[in-house]
C-alpha positions, 0 to 999 in steps of 0.5 A: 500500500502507498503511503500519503503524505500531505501535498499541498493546502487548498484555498477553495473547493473549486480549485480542489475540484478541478485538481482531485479531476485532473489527478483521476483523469491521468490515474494519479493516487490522491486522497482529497481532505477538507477542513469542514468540521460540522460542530464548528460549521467550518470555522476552521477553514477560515483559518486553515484553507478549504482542505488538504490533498494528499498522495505519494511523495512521488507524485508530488512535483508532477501534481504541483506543476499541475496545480501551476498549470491550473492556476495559469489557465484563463477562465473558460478555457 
């Protein structure tokens, strides 16, 4: 089994959409976390970002050059 370890904090959940797609459309192993906690109705986010993606080490510089990538992409397109 892979072991996960924390790659990059999201600021929003439709950057982590797009991302957590992206990664499963190239078959990229990651678990998607959010900060969400119900009892404090996300209190925590404001604070902390919307969530967390993990995945192997490995895959870390690819699925950040990724993240850039998104980032860099004009709105529609």
């Amino acid at each position: 089994m892979e072991r996960f370890e924390k790659i990059v904090v999201l600021e929003s959940e439709v950057r982590a959409r797009l991302l957590e797609a992206e990664l499963t459309a190239r078959g990229i192993p990651h678990l998607l976390r959010s900060y969400h906690d119900s009892a404090y109705d996300g209190l925590f986010q404001n604070f902390k970002g919307w969530g967390r993606l993990d995945a192997p080490a490995e895959h870390r510089e690819e699925i950040l050059a990724i993240l850039e990538g998104l980032d860099q992409s004009p709105p529609g397109a």
